[in-house]
Every structure is written in structure tokens, then in C-alpha cells.
C-alpha positions as CSV (number, residue, x, y, z in Angstrom):
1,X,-8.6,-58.8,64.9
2,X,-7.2,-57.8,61.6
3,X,-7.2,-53.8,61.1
4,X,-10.4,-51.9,59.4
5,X,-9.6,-51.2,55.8
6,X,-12.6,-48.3,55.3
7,X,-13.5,-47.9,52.0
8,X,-15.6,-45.4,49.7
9,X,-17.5,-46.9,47.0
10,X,-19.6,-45.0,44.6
11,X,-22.3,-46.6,42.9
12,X,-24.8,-46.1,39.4
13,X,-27.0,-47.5,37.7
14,X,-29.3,-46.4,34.8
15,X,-30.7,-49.8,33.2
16,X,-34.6,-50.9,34.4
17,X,-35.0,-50.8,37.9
18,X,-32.6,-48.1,39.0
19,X,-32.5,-47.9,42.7
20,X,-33.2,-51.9,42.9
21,X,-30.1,-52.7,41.6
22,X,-28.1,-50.2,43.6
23,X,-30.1,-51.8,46.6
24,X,-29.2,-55.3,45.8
25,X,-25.4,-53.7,45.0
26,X,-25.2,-52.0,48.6
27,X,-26.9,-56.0,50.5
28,X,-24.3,-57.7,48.8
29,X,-21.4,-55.7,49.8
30,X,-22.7,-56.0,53.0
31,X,-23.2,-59.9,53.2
32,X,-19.4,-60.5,51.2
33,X,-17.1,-57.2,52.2
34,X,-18.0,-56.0,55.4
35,X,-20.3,-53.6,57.6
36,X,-22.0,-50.5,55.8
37,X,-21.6,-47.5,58.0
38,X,-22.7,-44.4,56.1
39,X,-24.9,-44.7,52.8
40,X,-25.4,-40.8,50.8
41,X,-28.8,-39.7,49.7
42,X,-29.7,-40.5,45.9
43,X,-29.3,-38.7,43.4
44,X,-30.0,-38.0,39.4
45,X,-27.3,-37.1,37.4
46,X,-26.9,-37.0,33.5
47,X,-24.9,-39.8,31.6
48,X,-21.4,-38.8,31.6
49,X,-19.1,-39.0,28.9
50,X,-22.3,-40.7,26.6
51,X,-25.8,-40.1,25.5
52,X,-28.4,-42.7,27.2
53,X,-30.6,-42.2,30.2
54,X,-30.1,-40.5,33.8
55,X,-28.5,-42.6,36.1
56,X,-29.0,-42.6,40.2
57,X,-25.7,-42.7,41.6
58,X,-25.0,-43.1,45.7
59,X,-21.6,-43.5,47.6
60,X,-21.1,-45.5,50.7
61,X,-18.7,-46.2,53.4
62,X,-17.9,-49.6,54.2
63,X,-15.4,-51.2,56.8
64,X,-13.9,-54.4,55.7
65,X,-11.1,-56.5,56.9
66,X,-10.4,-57.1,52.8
67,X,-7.0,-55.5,51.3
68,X,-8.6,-53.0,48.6
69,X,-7.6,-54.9,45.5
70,X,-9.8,-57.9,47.0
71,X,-12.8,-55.2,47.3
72,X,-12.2,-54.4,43.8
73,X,-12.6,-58.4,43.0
74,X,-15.7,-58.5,45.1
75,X,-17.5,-55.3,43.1
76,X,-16.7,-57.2,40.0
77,X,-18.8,-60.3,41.1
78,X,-21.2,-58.2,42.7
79,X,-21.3,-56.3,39.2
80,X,-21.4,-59.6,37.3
81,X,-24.4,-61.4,39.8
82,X,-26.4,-58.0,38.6
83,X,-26.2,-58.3,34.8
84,X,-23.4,-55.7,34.1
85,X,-22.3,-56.5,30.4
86,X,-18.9,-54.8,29.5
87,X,-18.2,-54.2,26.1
88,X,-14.6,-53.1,26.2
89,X,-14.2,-51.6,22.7
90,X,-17.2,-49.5,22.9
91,X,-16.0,-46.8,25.2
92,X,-18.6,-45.4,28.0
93,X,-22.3,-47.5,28.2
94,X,-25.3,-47.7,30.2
95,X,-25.0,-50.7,32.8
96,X,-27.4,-52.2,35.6
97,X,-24.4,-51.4,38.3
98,X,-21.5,-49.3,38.4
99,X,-19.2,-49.7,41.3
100,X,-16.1,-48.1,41.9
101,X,-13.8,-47.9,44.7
102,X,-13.0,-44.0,45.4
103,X,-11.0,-43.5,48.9
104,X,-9.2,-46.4,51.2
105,X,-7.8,-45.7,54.2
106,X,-4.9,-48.0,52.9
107,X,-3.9,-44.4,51.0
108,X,-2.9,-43.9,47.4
109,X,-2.5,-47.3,45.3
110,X,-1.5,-47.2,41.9
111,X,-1.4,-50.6,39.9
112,X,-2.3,-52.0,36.4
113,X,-4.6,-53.4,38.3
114,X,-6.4,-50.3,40.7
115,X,-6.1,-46.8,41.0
116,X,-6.9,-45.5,44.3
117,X,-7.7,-42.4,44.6
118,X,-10.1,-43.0,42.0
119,X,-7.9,-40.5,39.1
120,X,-11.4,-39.0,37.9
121,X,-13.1,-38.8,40.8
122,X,-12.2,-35.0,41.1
123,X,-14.1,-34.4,37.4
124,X,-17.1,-36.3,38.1
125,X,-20.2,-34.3,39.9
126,X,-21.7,-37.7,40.5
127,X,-19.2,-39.0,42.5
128,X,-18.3,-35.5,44.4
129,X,-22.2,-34.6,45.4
130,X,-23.0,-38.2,47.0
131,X,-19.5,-38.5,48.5
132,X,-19.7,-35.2,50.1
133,X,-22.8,-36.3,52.2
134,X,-20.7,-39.0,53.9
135,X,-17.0,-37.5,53.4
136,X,-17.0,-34.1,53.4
137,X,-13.9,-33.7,55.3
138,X,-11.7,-36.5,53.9
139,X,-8.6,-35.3,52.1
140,X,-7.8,-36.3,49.0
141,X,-4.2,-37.3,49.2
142,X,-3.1,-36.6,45.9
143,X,-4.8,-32.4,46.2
144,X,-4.8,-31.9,49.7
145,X,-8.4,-30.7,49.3
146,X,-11.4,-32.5,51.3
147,X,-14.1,-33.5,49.3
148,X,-16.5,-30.2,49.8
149,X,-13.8,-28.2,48.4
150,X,-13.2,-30.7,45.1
151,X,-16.7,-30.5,44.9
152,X,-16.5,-26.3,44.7
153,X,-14.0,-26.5,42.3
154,X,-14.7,-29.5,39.7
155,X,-14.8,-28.4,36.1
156,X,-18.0,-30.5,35.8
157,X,-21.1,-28.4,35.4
158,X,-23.7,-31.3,35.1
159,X,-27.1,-30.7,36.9
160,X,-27.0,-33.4,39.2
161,X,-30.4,-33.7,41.5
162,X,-31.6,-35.2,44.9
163,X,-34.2,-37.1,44.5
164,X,-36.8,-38.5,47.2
165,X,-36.3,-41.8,47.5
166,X,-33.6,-43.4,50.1
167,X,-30.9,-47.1,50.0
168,X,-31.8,-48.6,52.8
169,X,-28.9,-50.1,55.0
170,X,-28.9,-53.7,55.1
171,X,-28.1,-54.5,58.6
172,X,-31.1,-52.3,59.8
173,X,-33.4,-55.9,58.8
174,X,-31.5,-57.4,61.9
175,X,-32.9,-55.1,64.6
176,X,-30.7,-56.5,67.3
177,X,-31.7,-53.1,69.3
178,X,-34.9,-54.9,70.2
179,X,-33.5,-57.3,72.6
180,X,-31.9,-54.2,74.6
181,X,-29.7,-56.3,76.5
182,X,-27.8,-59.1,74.1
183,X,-25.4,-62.1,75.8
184,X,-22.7,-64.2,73.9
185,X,-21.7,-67.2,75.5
186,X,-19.7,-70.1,75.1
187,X,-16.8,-72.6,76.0
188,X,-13.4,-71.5,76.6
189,X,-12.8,-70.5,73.2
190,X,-15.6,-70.8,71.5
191,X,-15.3,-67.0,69.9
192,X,-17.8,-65.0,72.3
193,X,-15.8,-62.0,72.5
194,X,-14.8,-61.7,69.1
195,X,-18.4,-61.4,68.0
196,X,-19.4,-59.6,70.9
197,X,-17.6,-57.0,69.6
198,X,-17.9,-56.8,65.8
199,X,-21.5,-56.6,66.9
200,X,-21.0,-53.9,68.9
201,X,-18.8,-52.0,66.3
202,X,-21.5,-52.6,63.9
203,X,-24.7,-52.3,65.8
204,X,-24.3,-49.0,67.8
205,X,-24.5,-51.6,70.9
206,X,-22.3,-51.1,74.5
207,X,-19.9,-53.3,74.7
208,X,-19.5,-55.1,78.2
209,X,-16.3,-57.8,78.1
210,X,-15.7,-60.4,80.9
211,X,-12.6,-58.8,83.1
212,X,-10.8,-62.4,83.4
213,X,-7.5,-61.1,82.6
214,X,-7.3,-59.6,86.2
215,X,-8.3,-62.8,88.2
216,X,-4.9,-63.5,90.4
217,X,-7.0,-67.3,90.7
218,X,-7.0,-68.0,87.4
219,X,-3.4,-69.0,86.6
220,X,-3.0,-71.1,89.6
221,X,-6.7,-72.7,89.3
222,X,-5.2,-74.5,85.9
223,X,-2.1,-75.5,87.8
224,X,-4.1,-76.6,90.9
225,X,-7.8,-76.6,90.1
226,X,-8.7,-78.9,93.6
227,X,-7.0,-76.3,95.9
228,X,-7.7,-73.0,93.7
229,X,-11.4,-73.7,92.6
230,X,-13.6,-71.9,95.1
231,X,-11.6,-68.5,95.4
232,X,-11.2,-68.5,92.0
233,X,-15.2,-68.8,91.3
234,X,-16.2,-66.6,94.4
235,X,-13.9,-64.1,92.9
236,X,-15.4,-64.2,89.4
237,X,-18.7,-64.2,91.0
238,X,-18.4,-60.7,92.9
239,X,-16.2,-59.3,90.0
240,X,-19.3,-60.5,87.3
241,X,-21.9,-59.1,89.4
242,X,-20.5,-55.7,89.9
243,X,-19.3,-54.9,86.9
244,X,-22.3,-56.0,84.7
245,X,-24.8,-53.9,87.4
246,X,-22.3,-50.9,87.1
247,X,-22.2,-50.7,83.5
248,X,-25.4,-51.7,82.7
249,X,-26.7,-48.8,85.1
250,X,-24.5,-46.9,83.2
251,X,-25.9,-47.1,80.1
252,X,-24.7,-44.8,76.7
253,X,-28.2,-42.6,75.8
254,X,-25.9,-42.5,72.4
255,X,-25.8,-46.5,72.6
256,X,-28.6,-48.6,70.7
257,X,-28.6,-51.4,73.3
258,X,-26.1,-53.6,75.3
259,X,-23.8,-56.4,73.9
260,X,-21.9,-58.8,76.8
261,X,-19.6,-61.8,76.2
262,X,-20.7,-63.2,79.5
263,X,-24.2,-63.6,81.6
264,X,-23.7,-63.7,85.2
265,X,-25.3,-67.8,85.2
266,X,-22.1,-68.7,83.8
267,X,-20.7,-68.5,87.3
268,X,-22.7,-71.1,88.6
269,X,-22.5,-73.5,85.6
270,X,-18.3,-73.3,86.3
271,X,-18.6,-74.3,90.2
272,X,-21.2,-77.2,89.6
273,X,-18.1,-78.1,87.8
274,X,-15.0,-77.5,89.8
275,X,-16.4,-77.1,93.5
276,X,-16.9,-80.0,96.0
277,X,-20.6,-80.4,97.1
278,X,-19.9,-78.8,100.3
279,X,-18.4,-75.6,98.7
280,X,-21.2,-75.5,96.4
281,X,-24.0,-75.6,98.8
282,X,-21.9,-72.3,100.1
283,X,-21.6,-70.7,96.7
284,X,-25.1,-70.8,96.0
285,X,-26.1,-69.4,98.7
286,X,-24.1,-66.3,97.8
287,X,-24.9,-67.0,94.3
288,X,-29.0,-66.9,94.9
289,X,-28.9,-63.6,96.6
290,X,-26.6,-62.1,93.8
291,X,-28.4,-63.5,90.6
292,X,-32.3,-62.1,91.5
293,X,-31.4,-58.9,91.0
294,X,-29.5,-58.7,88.1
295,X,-30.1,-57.2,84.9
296,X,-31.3,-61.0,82.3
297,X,-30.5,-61.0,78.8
298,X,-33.2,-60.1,76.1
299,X,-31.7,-62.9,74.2
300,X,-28.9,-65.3,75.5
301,X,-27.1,-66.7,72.1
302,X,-24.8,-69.9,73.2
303,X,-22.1,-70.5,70.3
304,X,-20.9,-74.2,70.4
305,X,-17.8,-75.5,69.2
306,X,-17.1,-79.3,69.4
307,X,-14.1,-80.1,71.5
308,X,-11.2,-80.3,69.4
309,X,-11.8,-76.3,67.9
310,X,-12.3,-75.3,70.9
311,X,-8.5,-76.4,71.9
312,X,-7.3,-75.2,68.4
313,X,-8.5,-72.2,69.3
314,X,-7.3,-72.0,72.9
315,X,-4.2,-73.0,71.2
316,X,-3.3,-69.8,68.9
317,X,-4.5,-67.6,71.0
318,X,-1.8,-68.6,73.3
319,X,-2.7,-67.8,76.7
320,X,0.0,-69.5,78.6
321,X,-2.2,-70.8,81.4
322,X,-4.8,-72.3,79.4
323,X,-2.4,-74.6,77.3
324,X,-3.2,-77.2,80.2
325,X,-7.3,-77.1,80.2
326,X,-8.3,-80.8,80.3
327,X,-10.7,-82.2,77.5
328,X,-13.0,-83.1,80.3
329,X,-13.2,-80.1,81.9
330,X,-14.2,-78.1,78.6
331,X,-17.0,-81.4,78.0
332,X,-18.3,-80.8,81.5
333,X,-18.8,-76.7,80.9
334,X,-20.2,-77.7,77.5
335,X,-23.0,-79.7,79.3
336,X,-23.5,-77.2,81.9
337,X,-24.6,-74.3,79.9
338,X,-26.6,-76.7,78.0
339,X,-28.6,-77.7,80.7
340,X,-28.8,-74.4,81.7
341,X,-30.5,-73.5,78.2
342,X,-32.4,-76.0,78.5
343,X,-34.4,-74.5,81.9
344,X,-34.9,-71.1,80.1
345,X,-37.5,-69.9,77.8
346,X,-37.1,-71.1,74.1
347,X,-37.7,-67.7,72.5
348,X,-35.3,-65.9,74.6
349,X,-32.2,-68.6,74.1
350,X,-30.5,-69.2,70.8
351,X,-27.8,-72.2,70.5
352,X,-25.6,-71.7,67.2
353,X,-23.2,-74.4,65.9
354,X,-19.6,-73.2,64.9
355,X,-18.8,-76.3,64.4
356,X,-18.0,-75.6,60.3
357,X,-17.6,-71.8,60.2
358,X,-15.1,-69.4,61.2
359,X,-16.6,-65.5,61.3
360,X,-14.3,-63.7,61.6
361,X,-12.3,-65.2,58.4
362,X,-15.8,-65.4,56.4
363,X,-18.3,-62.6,56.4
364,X,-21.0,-64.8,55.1
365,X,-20.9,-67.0,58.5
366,X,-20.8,-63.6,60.1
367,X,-23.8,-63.1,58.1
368,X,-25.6,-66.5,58.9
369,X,-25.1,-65.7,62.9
370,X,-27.2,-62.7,62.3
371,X,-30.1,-64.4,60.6
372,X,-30.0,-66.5,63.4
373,X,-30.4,-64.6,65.8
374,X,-33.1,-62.3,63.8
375,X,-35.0,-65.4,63.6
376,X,-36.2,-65.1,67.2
């Protein structure tokens, strides 16, 4: 994962429908920058530095994986989609949307082409009032004041009012809380941990990651999977099962729900692969008397990959050991978890193709895996 660039954004408007273009404004970045994690109350504030109507302004914290000056290129098409006209010879001018990129945790940035720390932010009411709802204590770089003591000093006297009325956060529509307990599986490869956990940065969710690393099996199993096969899945088995019950007993009260890049069925779907029919008659035995009393997914969401990104993938992530996984092997797992699916409740299963999209490169297929699963 690429590191979090956070980002402070204020945002104005005081054309028509004021608070529904800072709405649209604050979706958008959502959908094309990245995850919204603290939005300011609203407020009124006098045109500065011209004469034409109030403007609502806001500010917002946002976490993207973007460098700040392709932020800045993204407010400018978010600006454009919403009818900002720029007259650059006239000076100040009442616009639809205003966005502006105040603070980055990338530090101070001066170019011809951004400024960051925004240079007027320390003169502008507008910006200090919202900003201080969400940043209070964040130091300016250039000052060495936090935002609250900017705000006590600024030379700007305008009367700049809360009003009633709130910006909803986009990613509240997704309500992924109601499913309690949410499963990503796949393949070997198929990107179930990665969006395990950007949903559980995002969403408030536990995060409960498969503990494969520690397997002793797993090494040899892909240099001898005949002889290394049933320890290696009896192993996984016991390690699944107590691990998922111990953390899911466990649960945060400061936690929204539960996010897990594994189900415990994935166990069984591996052995009908690699164990002989003796060993499996065994394994389920053990495997029965496990399963009934574990914790099942609100909604099990199965990401497929065809075959040959599945290996590309296996491939740059470079686990030594996995460099050897036969295409057959990885065909046969495919067609075990989709039989499995296929015995489970429609409305509590979701299959998603990643065939064509890459989410943690693209937001917007980030963004299409959430409507997805909101669908259900």
C-alpha cells in the first residue's frame, strides 16, 4: 500500500444552490481522491475580497493515496463538472464551487504551480472557523501556531455564522455496518486483503487478517503438496477457527462491525482439493464439529480474478514459495468456492469480477466494489 497523503480542503460556494454544489463537491472527491474522514459544520460568511452574495463555506479531511499536486488537478475537474467559470482578469467573483487545498501532510510545497500551506489561509475567517472544527490542533508549518490560535489572532473581522444545515458524508450511503460481520474472499491473489483493509480503514470496521504467514506447512506444501497436504490444512483449520472465535468474541464497542479476508469454509474448499479421499473423510469430521459453531458472515463478497492475474499478481508480490502454484491448482480453488457460493443464500453472497479493474490503483473501481456490495 502506497502511504496516506491527508489532505485539508476548504470548500465555497455562493451561486444557486449553495449547499448542493458543496454536496456534489465533497461525493466527488470521495468517488476520484479518496476516503472523507472528517467534514466541518457549515457556515455563512460574507464575500471576501468582493461585493456579491454570502457564500457557505466547509473544510474537510480527506486521505488519498494522490501526491497533492494531482489533488489540486482533481479539484479543478471537480470545479469544472460543477460550472465554475474563471474569468482571470476580473480579480475575485462569485463561483458555484471553490476548492482549495489548505494543509497536506506532504508539508510545505511551494511551486508555480501550488502553494501549500495555502499563503492566505491565516487571513481568511472562512477558512480558519470551518478548519478549526476538524483541525484544531494542526500546526501550521510556516507559524508554528495550530489552527485555534490562527483563528484567535487573524486580522479578519468578518461575521462569519453557523448555520443549521449539515454535508453529509458520502460513504455513510454504503452502510456496510449493517452486515455486522463482512468476509472477503478469493483465489490466491485475488486482492482480499488489500480491500479487507481499506475497508476497514474507511468504515470504522475490525479488521481480522488470515495468519498464513506463520504456517511451518505452507512452504513445504508448494514444494511437496502429496506429502505436506493434510498437516498443512489441519493446521490452518485449528489456527482459522480459533482466531476468528477469539477476535470476533472480542469485539471493539468503538468498532462499527467486523471486516475478515477469510471465512472459515475456505478450509474445506482447499482439502476437497489437495487431500486424498481417505484424508478427507477424516478432515471433515473435525471440520463438521468446528464449522456449526462459528460466527457466519452477514455478507460473504467472493472477488474473482481469471487465472493469469491471479499469477501476475502472485508474481509481484513475491512470496518466494508461491512462485511454484500450479495453474490447476488455482482453477480447482476457483471452482470450489464457487460451488460453495452456489449452496448459500443469494442475498447473503456477492461474486465480484476483477477481471478489468485494479482498486487499489483506481478509486473509482474501489468505488464500483462498494455499490456492489450496497446493492444487497
Amino acid at each position: 500500500m502506497k502511504t496516506l497523503n491527508i489532505v485539508h480542503i476548504s470548500l465555497g460556494s455562493n451561486i444557486g444552490d449553495r449547499l448542493g454544489f458543496i454536496q456534489k463537491a465533497v461525493d466527488q472527491v470521495y468517488e476520484s481522491i479518496g476516503d472523507i474522514a472528517k467534514i466541518s459544520k457549515v457556515y455563512q460568511t460574507p464575500a471576501w475580497g468582493f461585493n456579491s452574495d454570502d457564500f457557505y463555506n466547509i473544510c474537510i479531511e480527506a486521505h488519498t493515496h494522490l501526491a497533492s499536486d494531482k489533488v489540486l488537478d482533481m479539484l479543478l475537474v471537480i470545479e469544472d463538472s460543477l460550472g465554475r467559470v474563471r474569468h482571470g482578469d476580473i480579480g475575485y467573483e462569485a463561483r458555484t464551487i471553490d476548492l482549495d487545498i489548505i494543509f497536506s501532510s506532504e508539508g510545505i510545497i511551494d511551486t508555480q504551480k501550488l502553494i501549500i500551506p495555502h499563503p492566505s489561509m491565516q487571513d481568511r475567517k472562512f477558512v480558519l472557523e470551518p478548519l478549526s472544527d476538524i483541525a484544531s490542533d494542526t500546526i501550521h508549518p510556516g507559524f508554528g501556531k495550530t489552527v485555534s490560535q490562527l483563528l484567535e489572532v487573524t486580522q479578519d473581522v468578518s461575521e462569519v455564522c453557523q448555520i443549521t444545515s449539515v454535508i453529509n458524508n458520502p460513504k455513510e450511503r454504503y452502510d456496510l455496518s449493517r452486515f455486522q460481520y463482512l468476509t472477503i474472499e478469493g483465489n490466491i491473489g485475488a486482492g482480499k486483503t488489500s480491500l479487507a483493509q481499506i475497508i476497514s480503514r474507511e468504515f470504522n470496521a475490525k479488521l481480522i487478517l488470515e495468519r498464513f504467514a506463520d504456517n511451518p506447512f505452507l512452504p513445504k506444501f508448494y514444494e511437496d503438496m502429496e506429502r505436506y497436504a493434510f498437516p498443512l490444512e489441519m493446521s490452518f483449520l485449528a489456527d482459522r477457527y480459533q482466531y476468528l472465535q477469539d477476535e470476533i468474541a472480542q469485539f471493539d464497542l468503538f468498532k462499527d462491525f467486523v471486516v475478515s479476508d477469510y471465512d472459515v469454509y475456505k478450509s474445506m474448499i482447499f482439502a476437497q482439493v489437495t487431500l486424498s479421499k481417505e484424508e478427507l473423510a477424516l478432515y471433515k469430521k473435525v471440520f463438521n464439529l468446528m464449522y456449526r459453531n462459528i460466527a457466519k458472515p452477514g455478507m460473504y463478497v467472493y472477488l474473482y480474478q481469471s487465472t493469469d492475474r491471479l499469477l501476475e499478481h502472485i508474481k509481484k508480490r513475491g512470496r518466494v514459495f508461491e512462485q511454484k502454484i500450479p495453474v490447476s491448482y488455482l482453477d480447482a480453488i476457483n471452482k470450489g468456492y464457487l460451488q460453495f457460493i452456489k449452496s448459500q443464500p443469494k442475498n447473503k453472497t456477492k461474486i465480484i469480477d476483477l477481471s478489468e479493474l485494479d482498486f487499489v490503483a483506481n478509486r473509482s473501481d474501489y468505488i464500483y466494489i462498494l455499490n456492489e456490495i450496497a446493492k444487497e
